[in-house]
C-alpha positions in Angstrom: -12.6 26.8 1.2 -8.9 25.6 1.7 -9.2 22.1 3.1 -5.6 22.1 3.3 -5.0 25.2 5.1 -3.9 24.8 9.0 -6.3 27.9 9.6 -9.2 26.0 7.9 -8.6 22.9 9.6 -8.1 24.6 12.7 -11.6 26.3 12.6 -13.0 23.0 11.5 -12.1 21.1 14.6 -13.5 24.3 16.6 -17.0 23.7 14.9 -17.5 19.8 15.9 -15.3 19.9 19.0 -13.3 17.1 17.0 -10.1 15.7 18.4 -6.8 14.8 16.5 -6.6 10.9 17.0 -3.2 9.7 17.6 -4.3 6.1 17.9 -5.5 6.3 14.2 -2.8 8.4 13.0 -4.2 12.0 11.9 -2.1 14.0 10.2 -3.6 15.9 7.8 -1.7 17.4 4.6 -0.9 21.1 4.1 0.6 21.4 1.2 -1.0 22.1 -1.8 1.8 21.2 -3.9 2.3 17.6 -2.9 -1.8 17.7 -3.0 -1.5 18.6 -7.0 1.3 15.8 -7.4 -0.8 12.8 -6.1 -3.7 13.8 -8.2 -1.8 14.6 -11.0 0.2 10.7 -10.9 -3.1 9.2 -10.0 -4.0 10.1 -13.7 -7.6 10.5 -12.9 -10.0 10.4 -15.5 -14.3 11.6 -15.8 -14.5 8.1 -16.6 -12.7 6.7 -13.4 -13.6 5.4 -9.9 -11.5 6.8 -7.2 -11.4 5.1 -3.6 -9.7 7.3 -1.4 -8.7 5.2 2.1 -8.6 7.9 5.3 -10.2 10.7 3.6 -9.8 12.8 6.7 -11.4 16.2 6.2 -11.7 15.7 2.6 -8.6 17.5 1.4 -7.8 14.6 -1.6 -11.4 14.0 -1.8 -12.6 17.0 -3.4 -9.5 17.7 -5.4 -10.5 13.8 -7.1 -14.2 14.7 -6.9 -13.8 17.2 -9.4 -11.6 15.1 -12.0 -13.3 11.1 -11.5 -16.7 9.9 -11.8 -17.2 8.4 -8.8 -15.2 8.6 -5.6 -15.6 6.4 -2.5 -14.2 8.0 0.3 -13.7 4.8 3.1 -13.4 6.5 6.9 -13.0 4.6 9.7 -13.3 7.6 12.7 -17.0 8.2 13.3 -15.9 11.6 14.0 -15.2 13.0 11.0 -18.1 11.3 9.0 -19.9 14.8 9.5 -17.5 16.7 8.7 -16.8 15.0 5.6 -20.6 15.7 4.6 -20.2 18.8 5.4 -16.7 19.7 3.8 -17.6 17.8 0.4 -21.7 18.9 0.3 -21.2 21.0 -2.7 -20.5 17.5 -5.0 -23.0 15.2 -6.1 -20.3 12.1 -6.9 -19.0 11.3 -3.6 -20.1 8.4 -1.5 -19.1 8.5 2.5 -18.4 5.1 4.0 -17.8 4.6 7.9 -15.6 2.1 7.9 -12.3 0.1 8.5 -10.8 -0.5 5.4 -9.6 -3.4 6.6 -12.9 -5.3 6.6 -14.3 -3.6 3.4 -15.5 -5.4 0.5 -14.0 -2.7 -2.1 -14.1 -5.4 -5.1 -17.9 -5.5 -3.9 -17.8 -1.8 -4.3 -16.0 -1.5 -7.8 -18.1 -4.0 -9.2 -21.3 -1.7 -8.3 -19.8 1.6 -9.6 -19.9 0.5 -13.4 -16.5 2.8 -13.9 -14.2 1.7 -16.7 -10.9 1.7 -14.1 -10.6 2.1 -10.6 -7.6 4.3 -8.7 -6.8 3.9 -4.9 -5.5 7.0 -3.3 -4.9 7.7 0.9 -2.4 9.3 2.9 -2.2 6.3 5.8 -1.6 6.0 9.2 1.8 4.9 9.7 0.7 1.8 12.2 -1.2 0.2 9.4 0.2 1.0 6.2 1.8 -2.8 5.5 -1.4 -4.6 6.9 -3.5 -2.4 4.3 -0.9 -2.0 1.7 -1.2 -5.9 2.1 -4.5 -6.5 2.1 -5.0 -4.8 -0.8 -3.2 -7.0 -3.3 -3.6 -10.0 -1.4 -7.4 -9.5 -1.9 -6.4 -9.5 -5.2 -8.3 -5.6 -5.5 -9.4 -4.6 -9.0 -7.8 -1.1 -8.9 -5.6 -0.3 -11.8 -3.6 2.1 -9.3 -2.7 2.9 -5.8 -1.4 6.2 -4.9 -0.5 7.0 -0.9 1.2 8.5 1.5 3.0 6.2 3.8 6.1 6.9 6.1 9.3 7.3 4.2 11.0 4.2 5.6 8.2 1.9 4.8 8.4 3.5 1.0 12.1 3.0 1.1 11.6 -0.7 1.7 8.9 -1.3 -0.8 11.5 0.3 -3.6 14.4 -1.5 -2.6 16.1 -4.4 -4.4 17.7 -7.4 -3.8 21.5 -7.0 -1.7 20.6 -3.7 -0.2 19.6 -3.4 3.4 15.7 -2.3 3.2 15.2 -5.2 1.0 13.3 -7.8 2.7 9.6 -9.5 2.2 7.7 -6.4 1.9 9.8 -5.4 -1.0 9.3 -8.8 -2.6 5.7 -9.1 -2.1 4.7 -5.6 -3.1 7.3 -6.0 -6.6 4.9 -9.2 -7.5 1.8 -7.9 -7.4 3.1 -4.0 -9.0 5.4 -1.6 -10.4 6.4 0.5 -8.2 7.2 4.5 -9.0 8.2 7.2 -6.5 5.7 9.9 -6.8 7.0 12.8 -4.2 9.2 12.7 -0.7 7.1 14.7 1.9 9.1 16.3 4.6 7.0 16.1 7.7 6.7 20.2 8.1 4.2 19.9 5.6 1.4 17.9 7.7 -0.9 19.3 10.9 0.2 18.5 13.6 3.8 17.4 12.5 4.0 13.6 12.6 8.3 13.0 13.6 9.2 11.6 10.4 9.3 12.2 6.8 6.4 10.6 4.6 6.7 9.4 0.9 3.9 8.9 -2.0 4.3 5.7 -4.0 1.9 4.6 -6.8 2.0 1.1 -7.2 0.6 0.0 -10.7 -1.2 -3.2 -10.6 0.5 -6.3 -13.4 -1.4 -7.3 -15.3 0.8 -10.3 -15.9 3.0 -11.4 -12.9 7.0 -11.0 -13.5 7.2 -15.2 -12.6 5.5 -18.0 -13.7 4.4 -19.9 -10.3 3.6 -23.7 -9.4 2.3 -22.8 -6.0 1.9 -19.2 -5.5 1.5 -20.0 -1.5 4.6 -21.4 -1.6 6.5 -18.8 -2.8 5.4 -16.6 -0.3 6.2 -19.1 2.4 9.7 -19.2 0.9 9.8 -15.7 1.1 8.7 -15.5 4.7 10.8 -17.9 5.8 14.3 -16.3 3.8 13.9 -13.0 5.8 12.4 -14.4 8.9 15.9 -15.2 9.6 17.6 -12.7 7.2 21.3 -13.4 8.9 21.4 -16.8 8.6 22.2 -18.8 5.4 19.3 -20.2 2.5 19.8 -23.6 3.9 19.3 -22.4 7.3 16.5 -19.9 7.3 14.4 -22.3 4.4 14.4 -25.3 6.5 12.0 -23.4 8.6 9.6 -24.1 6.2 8.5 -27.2 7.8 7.6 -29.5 5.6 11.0 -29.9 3.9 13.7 -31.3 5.8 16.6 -30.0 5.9 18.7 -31.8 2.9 15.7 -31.7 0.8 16.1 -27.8 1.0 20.1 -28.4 0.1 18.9 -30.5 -3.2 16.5 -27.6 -4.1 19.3 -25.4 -3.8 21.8 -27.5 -5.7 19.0 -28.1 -8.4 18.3 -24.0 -9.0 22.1 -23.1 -9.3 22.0 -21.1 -5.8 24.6 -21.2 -3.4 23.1 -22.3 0.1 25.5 -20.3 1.7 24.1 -17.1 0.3 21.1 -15.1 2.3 17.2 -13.9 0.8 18.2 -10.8 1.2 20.4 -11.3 -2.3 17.4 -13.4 -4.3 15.7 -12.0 -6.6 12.1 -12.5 -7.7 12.9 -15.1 -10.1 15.4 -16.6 -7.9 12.5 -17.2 -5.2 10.5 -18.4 -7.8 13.1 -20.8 -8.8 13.6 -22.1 -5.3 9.3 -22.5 -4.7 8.7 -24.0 -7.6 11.5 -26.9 -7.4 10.5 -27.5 -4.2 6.6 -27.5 -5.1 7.6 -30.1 -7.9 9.5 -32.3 -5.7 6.6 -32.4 -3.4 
């Protein structure tokens, strides 16, 4: 059966009278050659857990099932949970979880599979791709990889570098914790029913080693949050809405790291953020 033809998936929501869910963002993929290229960069191995996050009907799921160990297929529409068992009967390595991914313990789960390396793979709703992209590595996850789908713009931001205009905290965040590479632009023909914009695939390649040496890793995300809370107004400016710096103290940090006050976050770099945290986490 072709999971990933409109036909199939047409007859499948005949059989369980199941409803498209705008609210949770279902758009299921029907292209088989952007199916081949996120399996093919998630460089799946038989000695590999997959977690695949919004399996759907099981398109990416079966494609991995027949290449990893293990895959945990994490659904949070009650809806499809049959269907899933039903789509995915004929393999023996899948495990069905109803749930939001948001609230799962997946370190809890990789810890229990007793797989040598862990992959992350989805195609996400566009609503709550930051929250979960987020979550992710601020959970500190022990995936080597994560592959998915995720609307264009929100890829374009995570790629993008310091002085350009997508560049902002997500970019910065998302650089820390991984390497990011560019896997596939999707138009949005390709998907059923047609979301109205374009989709990317990203993997993001967990560090191993971080690209800065912190003092106060908490910090440096404040500073970061801060910088592009007010992206238009200047270092000294948007910084002293840390709050627990005043105002000159922020000037001295800057004077004391080389960077101009006058300039804006959107032009720092990694290290430069990590300058600015950790002379203002040594001063404290």
């Amino acid at each position: 059966m072709k999971l990933y033809a409109p036909s199939t998936i047409r007859e499948i929501k005949d059989k369980y009278g199941f409803k498209l869910s705008k609210s949770l963002g279902q758009n299921f993929l029907t292209d088989k050659n952007i199916i081949d290229k996120i399996i093919e960069a998630t460089e799946i191995t038989d000695e590999d857990l997959v977690i695949e996050i919004g399996p759907g009907i099981g398109v990416l799921t079966a494609e991995a099932a027949q290449l990893a160990k293990k895959v945990v297929a994490v659904e949070i529409d009650r809806n499809l949970i049959p269907i899933l068992r039903d789509t995915l009967k004929e393999f023996d390595n899948i495990e069905i979880i109803n749930k939001d991914v948001l609230k799962a313990d997946l370190n809890a789960v990789i810890a229990a599979s007793g797989c040598k390396k862990t992959k992350i793979i989805g195609n996400l709703p566009y609503y709550i791709t930051t929250p979960i992209i987020m979550g992710l590595l601020e959970s500190h996850v022990a995936a080597d990889s994560i592959t998915i789908m995720m609307q264009k713009e929100v890829a374009d931001r995570i790629k993008a570098g310091p002085g350009t205009k997508a560049y902002g905290a997500l970019s910065a965040a998302v650089q820390y914790y991984c390497t990011v590479v560019t896997v596939a632009t999707v138009p949005k023909e390709v998907f059923f029913p047609a979301p109205k914009v374009d989709s990317a695939v990203l993997r993001l390649d967990l560090r191993l080693e971080k690209p800065v040496e912190l003092v106060d890793e908490q910090l440096f995300f404040r500073c970061i949050k801060a910088g592009f809370g007010q992206r238009r107004k200047t270092l000294s400016n948007s910084l002293s809405q840390l709050g627990d710096f005043t105002k000159e103290e922020i000037k001295t940090c800057l004077a004391g790291t080389g960077i101009d006050e006058k300039r804006r976050a959107e032009t720092l770099s990694l290290s430069e953020f990590a300058a600015i945290a950790n002379h203002l986490a040594k001063g404290k």
